[in-house]
TORKE-215540 format. One line per field, with one value per residue: x, y, z of N, C-alpha, C, O in turn; residue in one letter; residue number from 1. Coordinates in Angstrom, 1 decimal. Layout:
N
n_X = X; ... .
n_Y = Y; ... .
n_Z = Z; ... .
ca_X = X; ... .
ca_Y = Y; ... .
ca_Z = Z; ... .
c_X = X; ... .
c_Y = Y; ... .
c_Z = Z; ... .
o_X = X; ... .
o_Y = Y; ... .
o_Z = Z; ... .
residu = a; ... .
num = NUM; ... .
This chain:
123
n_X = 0.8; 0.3; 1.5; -0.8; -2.8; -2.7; -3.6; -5.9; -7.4; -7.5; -8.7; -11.4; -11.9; -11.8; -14.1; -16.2; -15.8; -17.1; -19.5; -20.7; -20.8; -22.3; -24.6; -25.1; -26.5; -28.8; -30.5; -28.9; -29.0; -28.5; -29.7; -30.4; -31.7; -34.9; -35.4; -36.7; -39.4; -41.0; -44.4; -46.0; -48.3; -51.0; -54.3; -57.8; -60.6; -63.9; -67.6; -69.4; -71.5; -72.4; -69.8; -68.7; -66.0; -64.6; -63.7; -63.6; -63.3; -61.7; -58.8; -56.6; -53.0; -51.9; -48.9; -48.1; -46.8; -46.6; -48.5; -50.4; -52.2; -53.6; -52.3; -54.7; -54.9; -56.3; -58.5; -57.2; -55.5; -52.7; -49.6; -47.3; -44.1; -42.0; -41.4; -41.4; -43.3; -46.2; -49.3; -52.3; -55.0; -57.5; -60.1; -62.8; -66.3; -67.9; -70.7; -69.4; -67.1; -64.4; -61.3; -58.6; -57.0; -53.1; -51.7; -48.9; -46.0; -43.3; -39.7; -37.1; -34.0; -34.1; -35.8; -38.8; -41.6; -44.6; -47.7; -50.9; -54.1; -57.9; -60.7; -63.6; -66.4; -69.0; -72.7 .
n_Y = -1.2; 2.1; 5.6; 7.0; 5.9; 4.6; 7.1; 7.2; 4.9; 6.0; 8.1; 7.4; 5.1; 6.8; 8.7; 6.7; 5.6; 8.4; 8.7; 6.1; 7.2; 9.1; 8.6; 7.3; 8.1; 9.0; 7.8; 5.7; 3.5; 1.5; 4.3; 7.6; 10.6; 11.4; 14.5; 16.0; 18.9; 18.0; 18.5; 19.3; 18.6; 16.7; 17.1; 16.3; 17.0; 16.7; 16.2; 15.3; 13.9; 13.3; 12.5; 13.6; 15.2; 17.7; 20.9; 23.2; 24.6; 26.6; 26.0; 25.9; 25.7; 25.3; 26.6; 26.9; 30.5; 30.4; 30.0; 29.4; 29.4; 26.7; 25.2; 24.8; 21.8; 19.8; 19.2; 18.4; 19.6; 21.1; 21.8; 23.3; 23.5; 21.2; 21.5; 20.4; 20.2; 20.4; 20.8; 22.6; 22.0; 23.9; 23.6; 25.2; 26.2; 28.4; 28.2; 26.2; 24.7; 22.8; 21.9; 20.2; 18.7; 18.8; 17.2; 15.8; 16.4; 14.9; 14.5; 13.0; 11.2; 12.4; 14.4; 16.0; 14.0; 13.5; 14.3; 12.5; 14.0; 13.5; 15.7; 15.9; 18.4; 19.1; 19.5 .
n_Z = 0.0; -0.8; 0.5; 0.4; -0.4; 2.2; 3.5; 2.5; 3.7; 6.2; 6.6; 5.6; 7.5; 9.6; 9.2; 9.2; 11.8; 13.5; 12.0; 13.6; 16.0; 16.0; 15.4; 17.7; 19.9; 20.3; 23.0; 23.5; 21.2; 18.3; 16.2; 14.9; 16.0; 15.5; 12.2; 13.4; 14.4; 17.1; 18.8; 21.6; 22.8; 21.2; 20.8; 20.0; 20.0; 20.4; 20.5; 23.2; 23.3; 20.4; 19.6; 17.0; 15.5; 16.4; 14.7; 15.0; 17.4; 20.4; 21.2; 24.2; 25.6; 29.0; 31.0; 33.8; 33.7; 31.1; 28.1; 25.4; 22.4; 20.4; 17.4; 14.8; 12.7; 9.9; 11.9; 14.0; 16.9; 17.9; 19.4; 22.2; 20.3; 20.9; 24.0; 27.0; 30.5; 32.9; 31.8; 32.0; 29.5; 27.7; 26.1; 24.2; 22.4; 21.4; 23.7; 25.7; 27.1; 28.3; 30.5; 30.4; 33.3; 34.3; 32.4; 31.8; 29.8; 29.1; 28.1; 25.8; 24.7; 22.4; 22.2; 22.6; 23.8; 22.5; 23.9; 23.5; 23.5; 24.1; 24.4; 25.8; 24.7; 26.7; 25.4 .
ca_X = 0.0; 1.3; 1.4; -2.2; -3.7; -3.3; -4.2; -7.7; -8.2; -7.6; -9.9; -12.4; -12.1; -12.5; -15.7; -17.2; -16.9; -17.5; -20.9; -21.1; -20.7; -23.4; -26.1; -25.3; -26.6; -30.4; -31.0; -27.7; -29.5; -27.8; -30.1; -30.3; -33.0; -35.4; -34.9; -38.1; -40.0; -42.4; -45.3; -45.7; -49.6; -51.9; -55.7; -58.9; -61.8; -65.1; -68.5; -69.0; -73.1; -72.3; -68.6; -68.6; -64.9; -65.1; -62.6; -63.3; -62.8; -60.5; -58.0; -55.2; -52.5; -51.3; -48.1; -47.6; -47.1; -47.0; -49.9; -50.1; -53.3; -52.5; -53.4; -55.7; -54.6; -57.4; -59.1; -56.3; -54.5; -50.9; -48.4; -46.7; -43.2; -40.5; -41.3; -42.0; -44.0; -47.0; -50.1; -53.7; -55.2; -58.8; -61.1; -63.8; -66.5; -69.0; -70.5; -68.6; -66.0; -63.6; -60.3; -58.0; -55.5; -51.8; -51.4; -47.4; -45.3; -41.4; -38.4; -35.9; -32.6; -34.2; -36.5; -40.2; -42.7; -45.9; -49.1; -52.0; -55.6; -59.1; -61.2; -65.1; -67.2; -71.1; -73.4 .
ca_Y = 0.0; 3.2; 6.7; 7.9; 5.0; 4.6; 8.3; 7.3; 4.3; 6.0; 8.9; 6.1; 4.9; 8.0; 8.8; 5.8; 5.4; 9.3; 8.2; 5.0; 7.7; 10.4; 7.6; 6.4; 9.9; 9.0; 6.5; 4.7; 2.6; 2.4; 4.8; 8.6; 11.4; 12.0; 15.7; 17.1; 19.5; 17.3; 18.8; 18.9; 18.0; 16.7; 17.3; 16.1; 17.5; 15.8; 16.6; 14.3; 13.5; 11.9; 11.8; 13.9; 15.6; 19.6; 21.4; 25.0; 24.6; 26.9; 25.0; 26.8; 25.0; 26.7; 25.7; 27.8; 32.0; 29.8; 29.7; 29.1; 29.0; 25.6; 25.4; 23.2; 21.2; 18.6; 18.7; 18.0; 20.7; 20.5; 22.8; 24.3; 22.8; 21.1; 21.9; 19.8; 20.8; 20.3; 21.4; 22.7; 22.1; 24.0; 23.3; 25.9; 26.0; 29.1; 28.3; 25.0; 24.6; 21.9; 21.7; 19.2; 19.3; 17.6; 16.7; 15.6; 16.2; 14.6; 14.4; 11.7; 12.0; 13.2; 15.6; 15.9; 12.8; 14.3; 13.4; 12.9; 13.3; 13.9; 16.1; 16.2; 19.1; 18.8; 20.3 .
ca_Z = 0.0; -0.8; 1.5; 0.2; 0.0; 4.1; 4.2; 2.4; 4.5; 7.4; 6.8; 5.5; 8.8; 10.8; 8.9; 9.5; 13.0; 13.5; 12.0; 14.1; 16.9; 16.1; 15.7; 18.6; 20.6; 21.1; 23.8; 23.2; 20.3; 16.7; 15.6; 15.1; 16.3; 14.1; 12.1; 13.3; 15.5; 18.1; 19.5; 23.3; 22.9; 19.8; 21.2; 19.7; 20.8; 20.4; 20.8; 24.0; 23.1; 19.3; 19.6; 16.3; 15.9; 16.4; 14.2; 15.0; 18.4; 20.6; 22.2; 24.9; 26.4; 30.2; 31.8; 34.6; 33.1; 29.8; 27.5; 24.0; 21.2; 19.8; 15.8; 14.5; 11.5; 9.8; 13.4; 15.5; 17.7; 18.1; 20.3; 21.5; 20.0; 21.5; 25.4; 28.1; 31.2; 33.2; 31.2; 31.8; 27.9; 27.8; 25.0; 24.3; 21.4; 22.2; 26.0; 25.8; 27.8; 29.5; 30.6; 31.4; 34.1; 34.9; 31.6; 31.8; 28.7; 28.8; 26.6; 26.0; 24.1; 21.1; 22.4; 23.6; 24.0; 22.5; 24.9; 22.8; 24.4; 23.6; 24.9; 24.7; 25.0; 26.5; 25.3 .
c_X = 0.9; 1.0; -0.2; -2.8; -4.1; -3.6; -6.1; -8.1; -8.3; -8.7; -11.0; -13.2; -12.8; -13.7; -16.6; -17.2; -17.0; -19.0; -21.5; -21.8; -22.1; -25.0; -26.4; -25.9; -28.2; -30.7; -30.1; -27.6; -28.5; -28.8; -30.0; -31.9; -33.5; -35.0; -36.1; -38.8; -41.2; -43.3; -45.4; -47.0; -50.0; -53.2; -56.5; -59.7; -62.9; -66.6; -69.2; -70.5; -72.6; -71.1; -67.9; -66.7; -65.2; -64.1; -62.8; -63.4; -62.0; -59.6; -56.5; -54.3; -51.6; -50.1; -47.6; -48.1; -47.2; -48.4; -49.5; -51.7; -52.5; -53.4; -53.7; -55.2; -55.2; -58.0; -58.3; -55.2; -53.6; -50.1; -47.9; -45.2; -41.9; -40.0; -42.5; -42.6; -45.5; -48.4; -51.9; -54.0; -56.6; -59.1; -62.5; -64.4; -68.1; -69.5; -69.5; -67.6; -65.7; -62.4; -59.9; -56.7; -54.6; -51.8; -49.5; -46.7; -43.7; -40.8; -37.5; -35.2; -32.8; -35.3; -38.2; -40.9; -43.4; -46.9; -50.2; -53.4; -56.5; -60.1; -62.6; -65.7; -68.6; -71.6; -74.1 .
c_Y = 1.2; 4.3; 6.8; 7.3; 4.9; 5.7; 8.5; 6.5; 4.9; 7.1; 8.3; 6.0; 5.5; 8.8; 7.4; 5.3; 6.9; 9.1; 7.2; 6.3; 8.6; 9.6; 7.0; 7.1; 9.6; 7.7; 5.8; 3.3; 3.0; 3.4; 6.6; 9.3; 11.9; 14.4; 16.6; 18.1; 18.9; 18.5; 18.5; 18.2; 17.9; 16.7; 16.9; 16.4; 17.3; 16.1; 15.7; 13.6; 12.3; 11.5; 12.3; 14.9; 17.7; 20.2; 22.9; 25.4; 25.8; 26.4; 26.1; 25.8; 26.1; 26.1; 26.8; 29.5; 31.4; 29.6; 30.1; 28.5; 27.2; 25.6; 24.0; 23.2; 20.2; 18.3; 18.7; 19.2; 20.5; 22.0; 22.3; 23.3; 22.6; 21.8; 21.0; 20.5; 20.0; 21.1; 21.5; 22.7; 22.4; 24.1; 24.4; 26.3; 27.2; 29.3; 27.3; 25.5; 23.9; 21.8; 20.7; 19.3; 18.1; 16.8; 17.0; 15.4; 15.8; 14.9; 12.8; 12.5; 13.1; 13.9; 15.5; 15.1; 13.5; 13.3; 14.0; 12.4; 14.1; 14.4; 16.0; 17.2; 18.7; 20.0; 21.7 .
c_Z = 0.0; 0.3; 1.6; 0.0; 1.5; 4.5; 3.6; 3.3; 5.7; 7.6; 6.6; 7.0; 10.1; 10.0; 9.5; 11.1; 14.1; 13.1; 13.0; 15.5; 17.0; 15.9; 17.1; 19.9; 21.4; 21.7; 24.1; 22.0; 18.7; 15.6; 15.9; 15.0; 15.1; 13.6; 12.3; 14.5; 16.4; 18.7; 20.7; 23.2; 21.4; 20.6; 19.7; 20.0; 20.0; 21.0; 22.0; 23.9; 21.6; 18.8; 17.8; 16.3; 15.7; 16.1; 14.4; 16.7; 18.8; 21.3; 22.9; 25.6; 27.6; 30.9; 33.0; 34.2; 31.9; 29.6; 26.0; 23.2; 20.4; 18.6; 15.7; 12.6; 11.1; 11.4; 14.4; 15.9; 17.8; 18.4; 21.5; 21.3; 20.9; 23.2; 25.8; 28.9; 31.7; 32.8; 31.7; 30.6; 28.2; 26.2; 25.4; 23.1; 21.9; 23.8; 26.3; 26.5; 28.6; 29.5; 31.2; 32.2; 34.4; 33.8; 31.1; 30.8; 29.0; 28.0; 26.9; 25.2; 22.9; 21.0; 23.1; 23.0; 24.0; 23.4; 23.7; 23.8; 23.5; 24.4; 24.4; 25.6; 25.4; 26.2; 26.2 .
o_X = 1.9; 0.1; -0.7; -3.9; -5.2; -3.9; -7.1; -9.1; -9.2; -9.4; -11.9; -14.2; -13.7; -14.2; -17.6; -18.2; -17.1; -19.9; -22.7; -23.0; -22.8; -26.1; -27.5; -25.6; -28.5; -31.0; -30.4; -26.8; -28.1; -28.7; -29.7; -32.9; -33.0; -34.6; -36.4; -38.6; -42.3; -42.8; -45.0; -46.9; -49.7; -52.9; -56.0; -59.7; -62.9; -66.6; -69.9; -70.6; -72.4; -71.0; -67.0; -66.3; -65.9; -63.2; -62.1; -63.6; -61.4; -59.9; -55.8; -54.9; -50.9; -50.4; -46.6; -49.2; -48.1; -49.2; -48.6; -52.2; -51.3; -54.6; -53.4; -55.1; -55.0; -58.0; -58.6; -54.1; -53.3; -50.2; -48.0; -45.1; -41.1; -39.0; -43.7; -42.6; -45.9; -48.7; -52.6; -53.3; -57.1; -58.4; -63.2; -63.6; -69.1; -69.1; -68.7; -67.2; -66.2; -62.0; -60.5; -55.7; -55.0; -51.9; -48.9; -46.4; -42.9; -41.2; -37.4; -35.4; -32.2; -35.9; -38.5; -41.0; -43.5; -46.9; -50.3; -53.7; -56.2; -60.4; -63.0; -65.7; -69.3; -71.2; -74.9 .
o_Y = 1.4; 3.9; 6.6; 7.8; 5.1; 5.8; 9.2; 6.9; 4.4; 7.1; 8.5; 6.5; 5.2; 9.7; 7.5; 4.8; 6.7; 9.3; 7.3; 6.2; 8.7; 10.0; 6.6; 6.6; 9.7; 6.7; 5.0; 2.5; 4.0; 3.3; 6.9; 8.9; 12.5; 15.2; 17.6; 17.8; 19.4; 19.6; 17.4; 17.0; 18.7; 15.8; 17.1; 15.7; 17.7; 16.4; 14.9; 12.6; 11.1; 10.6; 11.6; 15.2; 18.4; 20.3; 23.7; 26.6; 26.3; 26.4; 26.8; 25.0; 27.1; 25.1; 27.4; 29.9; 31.9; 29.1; 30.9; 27.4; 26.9; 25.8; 22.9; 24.1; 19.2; 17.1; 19.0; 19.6; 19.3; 23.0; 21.1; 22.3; 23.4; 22.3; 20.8; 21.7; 19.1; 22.0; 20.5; 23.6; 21.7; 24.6; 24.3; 26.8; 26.8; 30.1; 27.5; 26.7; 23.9; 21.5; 20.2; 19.7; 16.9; 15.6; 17.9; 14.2; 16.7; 15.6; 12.0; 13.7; 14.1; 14.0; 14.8; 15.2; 14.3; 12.1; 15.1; 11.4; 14.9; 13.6; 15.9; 17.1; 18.0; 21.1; 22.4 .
o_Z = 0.7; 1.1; 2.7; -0.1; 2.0; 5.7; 3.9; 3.9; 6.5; 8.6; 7.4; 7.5; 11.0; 10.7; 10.2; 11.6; 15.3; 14.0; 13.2; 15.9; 18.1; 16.2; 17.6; 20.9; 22.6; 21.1; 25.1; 21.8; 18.3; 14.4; 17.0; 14.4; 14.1; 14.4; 11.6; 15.7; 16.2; 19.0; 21.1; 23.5; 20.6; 21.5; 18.5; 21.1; 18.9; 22.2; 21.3; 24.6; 21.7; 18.0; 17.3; 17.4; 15.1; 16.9; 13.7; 17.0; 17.8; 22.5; 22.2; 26.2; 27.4; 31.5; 32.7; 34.2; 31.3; 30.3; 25.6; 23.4; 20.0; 18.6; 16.1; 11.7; 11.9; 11.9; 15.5; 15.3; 17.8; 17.7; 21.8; 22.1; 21.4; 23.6; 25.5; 28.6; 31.0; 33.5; 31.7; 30.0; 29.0; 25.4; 26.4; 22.3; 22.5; 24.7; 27.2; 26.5; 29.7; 28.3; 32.2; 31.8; 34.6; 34.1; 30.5; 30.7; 28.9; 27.0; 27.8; 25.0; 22.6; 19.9; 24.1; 21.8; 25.0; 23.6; 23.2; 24.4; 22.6; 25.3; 23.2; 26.9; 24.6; 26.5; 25.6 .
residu = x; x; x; x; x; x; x; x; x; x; x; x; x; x; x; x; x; x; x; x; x; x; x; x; x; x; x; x; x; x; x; x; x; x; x; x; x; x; x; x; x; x; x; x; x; x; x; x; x; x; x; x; x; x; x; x; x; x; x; x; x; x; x; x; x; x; x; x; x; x; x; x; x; x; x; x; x; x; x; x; x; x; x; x; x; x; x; x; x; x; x; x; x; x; x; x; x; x; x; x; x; x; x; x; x; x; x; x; x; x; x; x; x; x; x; x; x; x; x; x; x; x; x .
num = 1; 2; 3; 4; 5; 6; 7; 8; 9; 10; 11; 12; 13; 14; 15; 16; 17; 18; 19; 20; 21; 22; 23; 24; 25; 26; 27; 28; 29; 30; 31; 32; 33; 34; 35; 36; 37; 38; 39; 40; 41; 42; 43; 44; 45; 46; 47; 48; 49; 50; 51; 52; 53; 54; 55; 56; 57; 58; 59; 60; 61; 62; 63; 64; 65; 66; 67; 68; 69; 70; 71; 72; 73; 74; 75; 76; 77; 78; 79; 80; 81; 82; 83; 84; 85; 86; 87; 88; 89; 90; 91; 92; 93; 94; 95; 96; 97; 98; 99; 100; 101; 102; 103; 104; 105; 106; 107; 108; 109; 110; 111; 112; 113; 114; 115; 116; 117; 118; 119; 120; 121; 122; 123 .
């Protein structure tokens, strides 16, 4: 083998287990964190009589002085991004109104564990 051959294998080398390394980041598993922004909560909210889905809803999520409108996308609410926290989520649709409380958002290596719930409005 000549000089520049052992200076490709060895950068070779040190790319591939520089990759081995940066996979190895979330959890300790051979895999890597996904490249996206999680949502802390996804809501559904539900008419709680025929269980119809309610897309024009207002939905708030409260974490302490935090609070956040969360958007509605095909029905389903989703915020606020990429923060954990202990959440009040209220659902309100004219008089309607219910909240739910001590809804517990985490993280792991690769960021925040969305909590998905459903709320139902009565009439």
């Amino acid at each position: 083998m000549t000089l520049s051959s052992w200076r490709v294998r060895g950068l070779l080398e040190a790319l591939l287990i520089s990759g081995a390394l940066a996979t190895a980041g979330c959890g300790g598993g051979p895999y890597a964190c996904p490249a996206v922004v999680a949502p802390a909560l996804e809501v559904t909210v539900v008419d709680a009589m025929s269980g119809t889905h309610l897309c024009d809803a207002a939905v708030v999520a409260r974490d302490g002085a935090f609070s956040q409108v969360l958007e509605a996308n095909y029905c389903l609410y989703s915020g606020p991004p990429e923060r954990a926290g202990t959440y009040a989520v209220d659902a309100s649709l004219g008089t309607r109104t219910t909240t739910v409380s001590n809804v517990k958002v985490g993280q792991n290596d690769c960021g925040v564990v969305t909590q998905r719930l459903t709320i139902a409005l009565n009439p």
